[in-house]
Biopython code that builds the backbone (N, CA, C, O; Angstrom):
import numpy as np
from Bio.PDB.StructureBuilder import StructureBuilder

atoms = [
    (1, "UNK", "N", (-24.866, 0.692, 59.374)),
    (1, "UNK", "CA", (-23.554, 0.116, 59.195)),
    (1, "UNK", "C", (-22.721, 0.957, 58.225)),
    (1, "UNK", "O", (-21.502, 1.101, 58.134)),
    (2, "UNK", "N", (-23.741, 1.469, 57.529)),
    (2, "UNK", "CA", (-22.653, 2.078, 56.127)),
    (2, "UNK", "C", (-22.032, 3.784, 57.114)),
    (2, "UNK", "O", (-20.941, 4.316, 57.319)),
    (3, "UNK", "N", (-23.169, 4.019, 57.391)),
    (3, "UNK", "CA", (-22.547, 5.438, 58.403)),
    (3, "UNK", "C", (-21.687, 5.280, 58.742)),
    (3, "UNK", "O", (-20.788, 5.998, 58.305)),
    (4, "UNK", "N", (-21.291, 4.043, 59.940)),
    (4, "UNK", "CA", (-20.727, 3.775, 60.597)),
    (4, "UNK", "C", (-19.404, 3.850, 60.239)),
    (4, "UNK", "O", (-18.566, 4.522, 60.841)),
    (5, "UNK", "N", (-19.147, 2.985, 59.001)),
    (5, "UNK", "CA", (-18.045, 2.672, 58.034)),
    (5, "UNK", "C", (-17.603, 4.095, 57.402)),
    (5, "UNK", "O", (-16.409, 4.383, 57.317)),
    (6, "UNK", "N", (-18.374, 4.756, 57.071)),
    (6, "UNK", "CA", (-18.126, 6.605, 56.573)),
    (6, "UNK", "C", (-17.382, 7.119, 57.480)),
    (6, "UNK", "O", (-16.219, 7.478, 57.293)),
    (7, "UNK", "N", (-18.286, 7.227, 59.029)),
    (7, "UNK", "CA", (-17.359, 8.029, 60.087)),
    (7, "UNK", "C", (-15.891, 7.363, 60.182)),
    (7, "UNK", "O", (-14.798, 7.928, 60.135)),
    (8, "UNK", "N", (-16.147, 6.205, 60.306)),
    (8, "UNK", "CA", (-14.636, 5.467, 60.732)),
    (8, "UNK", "C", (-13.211, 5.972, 59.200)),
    (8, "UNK", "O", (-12.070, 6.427, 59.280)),
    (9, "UNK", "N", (-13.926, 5.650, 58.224)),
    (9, "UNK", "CA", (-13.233, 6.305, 57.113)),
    (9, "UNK", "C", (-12.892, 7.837, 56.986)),
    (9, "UNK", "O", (-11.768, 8.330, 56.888)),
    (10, "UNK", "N", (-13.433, 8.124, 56.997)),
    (10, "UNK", "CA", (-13.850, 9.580, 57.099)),
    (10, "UNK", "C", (-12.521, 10.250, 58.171)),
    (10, "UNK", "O", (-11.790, 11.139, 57.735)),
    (11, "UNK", "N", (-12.390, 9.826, 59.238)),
    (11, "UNK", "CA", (-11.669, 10.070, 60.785)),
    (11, "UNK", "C", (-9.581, 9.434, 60.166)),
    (11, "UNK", "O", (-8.417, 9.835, 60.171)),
    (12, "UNK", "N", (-10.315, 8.428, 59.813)),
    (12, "UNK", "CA", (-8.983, 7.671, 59.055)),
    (12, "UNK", "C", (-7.832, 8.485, 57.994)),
    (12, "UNK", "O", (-6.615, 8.356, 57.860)),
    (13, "UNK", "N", (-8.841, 9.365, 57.336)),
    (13, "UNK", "CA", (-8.442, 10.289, 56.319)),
    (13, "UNK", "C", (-8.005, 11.360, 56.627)),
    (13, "UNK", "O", (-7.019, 11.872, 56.097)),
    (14, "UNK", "N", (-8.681, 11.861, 57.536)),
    (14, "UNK", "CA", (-8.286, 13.317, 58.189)),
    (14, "UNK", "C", (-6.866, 13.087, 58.613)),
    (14, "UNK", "O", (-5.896, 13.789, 58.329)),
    (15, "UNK", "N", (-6.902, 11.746, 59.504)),
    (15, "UNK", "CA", (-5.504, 11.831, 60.150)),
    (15, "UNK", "C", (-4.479, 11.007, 59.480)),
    (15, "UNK", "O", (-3.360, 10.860, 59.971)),
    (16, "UNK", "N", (-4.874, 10.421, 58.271)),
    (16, "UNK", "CA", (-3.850, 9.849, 57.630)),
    (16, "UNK", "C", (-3.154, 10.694, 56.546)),
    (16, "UNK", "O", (-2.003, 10.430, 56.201)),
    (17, "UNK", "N", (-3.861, 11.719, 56.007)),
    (17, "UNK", "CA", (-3.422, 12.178, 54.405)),
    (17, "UNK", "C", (-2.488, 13.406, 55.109)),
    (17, "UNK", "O", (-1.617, 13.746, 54.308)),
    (18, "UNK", "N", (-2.419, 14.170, 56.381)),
    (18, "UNK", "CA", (-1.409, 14.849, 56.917)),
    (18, "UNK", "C", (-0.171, 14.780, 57.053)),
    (18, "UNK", "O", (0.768, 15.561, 56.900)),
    (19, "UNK", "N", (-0.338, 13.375, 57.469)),
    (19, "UNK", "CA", (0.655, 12.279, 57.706)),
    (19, "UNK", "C", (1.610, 11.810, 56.385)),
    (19, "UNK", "O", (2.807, 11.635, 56.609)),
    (20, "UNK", "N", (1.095, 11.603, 55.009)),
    (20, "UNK", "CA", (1.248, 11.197, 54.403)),
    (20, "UNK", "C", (1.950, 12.303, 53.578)),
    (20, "UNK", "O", (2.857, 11.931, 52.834)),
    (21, "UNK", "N", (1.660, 13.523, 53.620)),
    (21, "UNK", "CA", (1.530, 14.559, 52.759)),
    (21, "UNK", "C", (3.163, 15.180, 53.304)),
    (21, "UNK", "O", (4.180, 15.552, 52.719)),
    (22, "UNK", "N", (2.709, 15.032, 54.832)),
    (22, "UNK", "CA", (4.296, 15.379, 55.472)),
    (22, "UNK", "C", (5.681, 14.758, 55.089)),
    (22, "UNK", "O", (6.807, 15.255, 55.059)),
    (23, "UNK", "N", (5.194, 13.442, 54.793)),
    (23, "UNK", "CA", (6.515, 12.296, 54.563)),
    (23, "UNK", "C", (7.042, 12.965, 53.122)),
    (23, "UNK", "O", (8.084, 13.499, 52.740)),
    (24, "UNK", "N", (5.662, 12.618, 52.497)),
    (24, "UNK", "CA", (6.416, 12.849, 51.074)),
    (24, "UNK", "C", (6.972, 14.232, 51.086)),
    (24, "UNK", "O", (8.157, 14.186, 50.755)),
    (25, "UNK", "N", (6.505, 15.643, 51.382)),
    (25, "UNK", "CA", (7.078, 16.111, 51.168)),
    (25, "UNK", "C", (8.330, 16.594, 51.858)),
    (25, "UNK", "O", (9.069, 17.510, 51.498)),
    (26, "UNK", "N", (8.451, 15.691, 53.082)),
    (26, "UNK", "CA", (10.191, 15.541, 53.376)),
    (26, "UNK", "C", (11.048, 14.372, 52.590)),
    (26, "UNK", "O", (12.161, 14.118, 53.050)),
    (27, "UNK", "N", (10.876, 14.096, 52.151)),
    (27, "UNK", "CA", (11.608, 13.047, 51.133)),
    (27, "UNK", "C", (11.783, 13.707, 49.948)),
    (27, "UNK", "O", (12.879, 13.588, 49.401)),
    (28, "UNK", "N", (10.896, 14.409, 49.408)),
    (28, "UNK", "CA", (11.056, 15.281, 47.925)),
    (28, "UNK", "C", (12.059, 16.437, 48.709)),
    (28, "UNK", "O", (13.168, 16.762, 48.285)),
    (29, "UNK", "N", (11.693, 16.745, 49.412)),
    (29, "UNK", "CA", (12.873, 17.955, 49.991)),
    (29, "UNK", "C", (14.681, 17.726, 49.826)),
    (29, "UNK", "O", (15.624, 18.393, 49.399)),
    (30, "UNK", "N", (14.470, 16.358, 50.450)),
    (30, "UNK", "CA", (15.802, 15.772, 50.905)),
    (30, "UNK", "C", (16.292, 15.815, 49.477)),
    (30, "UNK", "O", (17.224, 16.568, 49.197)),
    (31, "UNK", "N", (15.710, 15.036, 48.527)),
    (31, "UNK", "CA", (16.388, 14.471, 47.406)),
    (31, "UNK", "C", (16.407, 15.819, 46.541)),
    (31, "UNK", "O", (17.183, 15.931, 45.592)),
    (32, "UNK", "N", (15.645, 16.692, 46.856)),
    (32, "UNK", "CA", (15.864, 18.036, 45.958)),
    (32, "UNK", "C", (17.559, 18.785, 46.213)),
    (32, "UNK", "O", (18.315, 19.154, 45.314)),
    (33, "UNK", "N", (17.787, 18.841, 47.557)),
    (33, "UNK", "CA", (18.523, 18.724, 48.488)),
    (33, "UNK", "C", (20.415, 18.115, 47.897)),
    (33, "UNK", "O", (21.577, 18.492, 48.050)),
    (34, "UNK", "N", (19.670, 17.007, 47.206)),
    (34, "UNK", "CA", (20.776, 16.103, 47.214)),
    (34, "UNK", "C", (21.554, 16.349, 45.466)),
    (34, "UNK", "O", (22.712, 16.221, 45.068)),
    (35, "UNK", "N", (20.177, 16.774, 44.727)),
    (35, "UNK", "CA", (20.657, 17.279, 43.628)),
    (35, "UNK", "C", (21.672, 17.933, 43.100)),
    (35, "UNK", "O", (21.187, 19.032, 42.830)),
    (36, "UNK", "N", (22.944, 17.941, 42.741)),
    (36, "UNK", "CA", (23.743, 18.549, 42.212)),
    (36, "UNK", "C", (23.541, 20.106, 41.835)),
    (36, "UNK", "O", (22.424, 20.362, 41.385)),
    (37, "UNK", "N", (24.302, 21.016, 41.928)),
    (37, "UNK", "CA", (23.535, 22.866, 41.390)),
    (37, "UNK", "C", (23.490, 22.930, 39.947)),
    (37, "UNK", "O", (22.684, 23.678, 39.396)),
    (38, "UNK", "N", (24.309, 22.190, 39.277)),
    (38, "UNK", "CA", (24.065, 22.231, 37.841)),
    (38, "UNK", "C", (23.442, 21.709, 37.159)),
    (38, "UNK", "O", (23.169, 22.064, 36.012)),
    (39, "UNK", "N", (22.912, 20.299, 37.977)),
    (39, "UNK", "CA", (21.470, 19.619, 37.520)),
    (39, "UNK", "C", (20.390, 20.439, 37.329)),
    (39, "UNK", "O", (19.372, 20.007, 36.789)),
    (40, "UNK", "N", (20.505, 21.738, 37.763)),
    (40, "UNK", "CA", (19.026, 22.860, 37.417)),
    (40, "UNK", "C", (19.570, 23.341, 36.318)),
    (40, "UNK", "O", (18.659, 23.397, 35.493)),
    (41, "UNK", "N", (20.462, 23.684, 35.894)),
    (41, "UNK", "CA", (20.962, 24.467, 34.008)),
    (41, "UNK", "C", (20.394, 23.508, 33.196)),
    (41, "UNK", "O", (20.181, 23.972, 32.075)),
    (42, "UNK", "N", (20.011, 22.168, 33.334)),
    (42, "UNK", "CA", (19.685, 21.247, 32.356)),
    (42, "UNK", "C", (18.345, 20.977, 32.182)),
    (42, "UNK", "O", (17.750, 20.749, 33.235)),
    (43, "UNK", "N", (17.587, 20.927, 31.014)),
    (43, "UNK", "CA", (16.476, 20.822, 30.755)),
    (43, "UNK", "C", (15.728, 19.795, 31.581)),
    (43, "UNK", "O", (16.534, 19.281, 32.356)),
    (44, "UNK", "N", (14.593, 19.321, 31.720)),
    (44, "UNK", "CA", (14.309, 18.754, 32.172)),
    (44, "UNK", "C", (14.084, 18.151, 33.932)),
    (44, "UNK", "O", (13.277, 17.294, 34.292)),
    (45, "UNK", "N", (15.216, 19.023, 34.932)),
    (45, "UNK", "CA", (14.954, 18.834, 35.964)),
    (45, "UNK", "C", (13.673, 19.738, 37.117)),
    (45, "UNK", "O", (13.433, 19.343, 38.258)),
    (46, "UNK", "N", (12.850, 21.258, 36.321)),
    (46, "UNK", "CA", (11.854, 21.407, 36.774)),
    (46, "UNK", "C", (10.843, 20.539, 36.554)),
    (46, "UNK", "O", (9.981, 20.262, 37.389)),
    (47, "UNK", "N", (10.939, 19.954, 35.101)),
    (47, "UNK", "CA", (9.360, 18.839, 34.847)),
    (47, "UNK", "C", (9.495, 17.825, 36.082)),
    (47, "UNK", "O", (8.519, 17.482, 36.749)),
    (48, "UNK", "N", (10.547, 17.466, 36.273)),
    (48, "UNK", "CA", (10.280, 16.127, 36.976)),
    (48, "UNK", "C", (10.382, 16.327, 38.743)),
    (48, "UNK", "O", (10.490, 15.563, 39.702)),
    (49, "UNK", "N", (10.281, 17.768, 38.546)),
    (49, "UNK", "CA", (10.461, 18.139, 40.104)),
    (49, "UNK", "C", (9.059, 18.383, 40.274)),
    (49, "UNK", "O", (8.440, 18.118, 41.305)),
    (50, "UNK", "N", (8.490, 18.979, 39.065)),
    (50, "UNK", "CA", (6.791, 19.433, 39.117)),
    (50, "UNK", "C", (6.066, 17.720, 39.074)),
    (50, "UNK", "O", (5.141, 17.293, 39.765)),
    (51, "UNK", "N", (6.674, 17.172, 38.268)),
    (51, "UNK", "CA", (6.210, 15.624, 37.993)),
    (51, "UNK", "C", (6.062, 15.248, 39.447)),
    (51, "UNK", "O", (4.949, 14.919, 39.859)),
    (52, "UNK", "N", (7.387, 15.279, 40.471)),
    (52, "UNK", "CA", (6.891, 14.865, 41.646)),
    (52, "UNK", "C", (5.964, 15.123, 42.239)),
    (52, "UNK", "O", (5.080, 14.390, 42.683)),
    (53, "UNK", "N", (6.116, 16.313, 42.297)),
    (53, "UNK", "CA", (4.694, 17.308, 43.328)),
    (53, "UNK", "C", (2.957, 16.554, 43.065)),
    (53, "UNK", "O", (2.019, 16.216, 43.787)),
    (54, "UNK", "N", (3.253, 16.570, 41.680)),
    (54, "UNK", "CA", (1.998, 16.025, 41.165)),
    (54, "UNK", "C", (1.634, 14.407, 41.927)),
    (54, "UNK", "O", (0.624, 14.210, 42.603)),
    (55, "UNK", "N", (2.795, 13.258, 41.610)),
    (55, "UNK", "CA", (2.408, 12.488, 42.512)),
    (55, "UNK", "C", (2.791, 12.372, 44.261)),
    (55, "UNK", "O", (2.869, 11.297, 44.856)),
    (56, "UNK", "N", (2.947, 13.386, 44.733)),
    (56, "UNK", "CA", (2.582, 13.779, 46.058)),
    (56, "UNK", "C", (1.269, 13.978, 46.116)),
    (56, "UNK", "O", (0.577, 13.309, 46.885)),
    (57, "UNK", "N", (0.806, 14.816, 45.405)),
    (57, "UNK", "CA", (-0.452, 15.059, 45.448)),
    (57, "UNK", "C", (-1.454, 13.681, 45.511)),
    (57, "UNK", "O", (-2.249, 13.568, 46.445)),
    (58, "UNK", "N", (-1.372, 12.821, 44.630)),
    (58, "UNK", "CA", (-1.797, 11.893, 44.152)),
    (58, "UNK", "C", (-2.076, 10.573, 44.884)),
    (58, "UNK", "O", (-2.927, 9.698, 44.722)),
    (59, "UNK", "N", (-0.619, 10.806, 46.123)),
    (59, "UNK", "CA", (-0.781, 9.860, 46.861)),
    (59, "UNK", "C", (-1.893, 10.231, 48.395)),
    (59, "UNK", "O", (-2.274, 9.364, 49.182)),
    (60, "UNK", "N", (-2.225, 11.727, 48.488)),
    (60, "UNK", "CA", (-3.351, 11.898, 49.179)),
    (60, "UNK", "C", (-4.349, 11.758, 48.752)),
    (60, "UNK", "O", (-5.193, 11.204, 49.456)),
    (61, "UNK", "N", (-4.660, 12.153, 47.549)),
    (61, "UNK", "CA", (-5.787, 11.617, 46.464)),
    (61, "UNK", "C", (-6.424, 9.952, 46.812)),
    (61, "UNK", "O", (-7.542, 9.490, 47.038)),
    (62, "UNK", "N", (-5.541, 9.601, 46.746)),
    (62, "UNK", "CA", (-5.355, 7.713, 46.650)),
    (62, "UNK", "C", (-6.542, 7.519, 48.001)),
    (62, "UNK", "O", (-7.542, 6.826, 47.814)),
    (63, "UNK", "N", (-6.253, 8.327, 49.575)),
    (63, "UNK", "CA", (-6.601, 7.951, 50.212)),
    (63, "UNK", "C", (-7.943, 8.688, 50.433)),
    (63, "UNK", "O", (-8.922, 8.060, 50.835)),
    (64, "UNK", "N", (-7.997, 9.947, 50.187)),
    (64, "UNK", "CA", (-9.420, 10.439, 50.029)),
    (64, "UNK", "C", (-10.301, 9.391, 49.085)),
    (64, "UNK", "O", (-11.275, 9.033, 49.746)),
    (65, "UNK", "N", (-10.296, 8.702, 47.608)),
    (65, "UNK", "CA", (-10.429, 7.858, 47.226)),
    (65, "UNK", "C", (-10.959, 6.617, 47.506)),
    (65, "UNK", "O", (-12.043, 6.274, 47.035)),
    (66, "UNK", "N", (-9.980, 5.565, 48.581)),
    (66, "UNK", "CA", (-10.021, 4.956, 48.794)),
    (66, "UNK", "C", (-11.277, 4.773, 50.084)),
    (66, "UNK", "O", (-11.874, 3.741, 50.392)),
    (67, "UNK", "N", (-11.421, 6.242, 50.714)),
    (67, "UNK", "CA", (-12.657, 6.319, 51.762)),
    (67, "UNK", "C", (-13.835, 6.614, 50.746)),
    (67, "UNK", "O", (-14.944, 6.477, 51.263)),
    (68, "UNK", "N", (-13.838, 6.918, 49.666)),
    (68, "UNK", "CA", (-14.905, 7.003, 48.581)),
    (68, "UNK", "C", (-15.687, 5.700, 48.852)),
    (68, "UNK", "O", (-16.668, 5.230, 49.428)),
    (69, "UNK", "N", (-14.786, 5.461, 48.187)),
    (69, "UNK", "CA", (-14.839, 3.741, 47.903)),
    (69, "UNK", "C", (-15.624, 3.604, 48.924)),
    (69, "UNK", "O", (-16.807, 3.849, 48.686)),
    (70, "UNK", "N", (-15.294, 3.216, 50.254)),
    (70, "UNK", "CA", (-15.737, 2.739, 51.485)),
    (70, "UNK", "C", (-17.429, 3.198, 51.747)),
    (70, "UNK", "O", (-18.004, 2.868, 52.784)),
]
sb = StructureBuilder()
sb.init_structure("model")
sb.init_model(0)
sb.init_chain("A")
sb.init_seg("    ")
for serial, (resi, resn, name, xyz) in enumerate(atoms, 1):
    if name == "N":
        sb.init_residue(resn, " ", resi, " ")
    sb.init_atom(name, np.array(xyz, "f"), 0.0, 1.0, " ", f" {name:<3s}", serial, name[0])
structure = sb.get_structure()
């Protein structure tokens, strides 16, 4: 049963975190996108552009994780 539950997880992940990885990083695109040009002269808008990336990352994490779990 536990195999069972691995493969099924396992299959879930492959085709979900692609999926997931794609969205976010068309949504971080867009809104990068949407940013003003002088919003980059000002401190602080690489951290929170790197800040994003990081939880992009994080949200594939979540689901590799979550098949841990399983």
């Amino acid at each position: 049963m536990g195999g069972a539950a691995w493969i099924v997880a396992d299959w879930a992940t492959r085709r979900l975190n692609p999926q997931v990885a794609s969205a976010v990083d068309l949504v971080m695109r867009d809104l990068q996108m949407r940013v003003e040009v002088n919003a980059f002269d000002h401190g602080g808008s690489t951290e929170a552009a790197q800040a994003a990336e990081i939880g992009a990352q994080r949200a594939v994490d979540l689901a590799e994780d979550a098949k841990q779990l399983t």
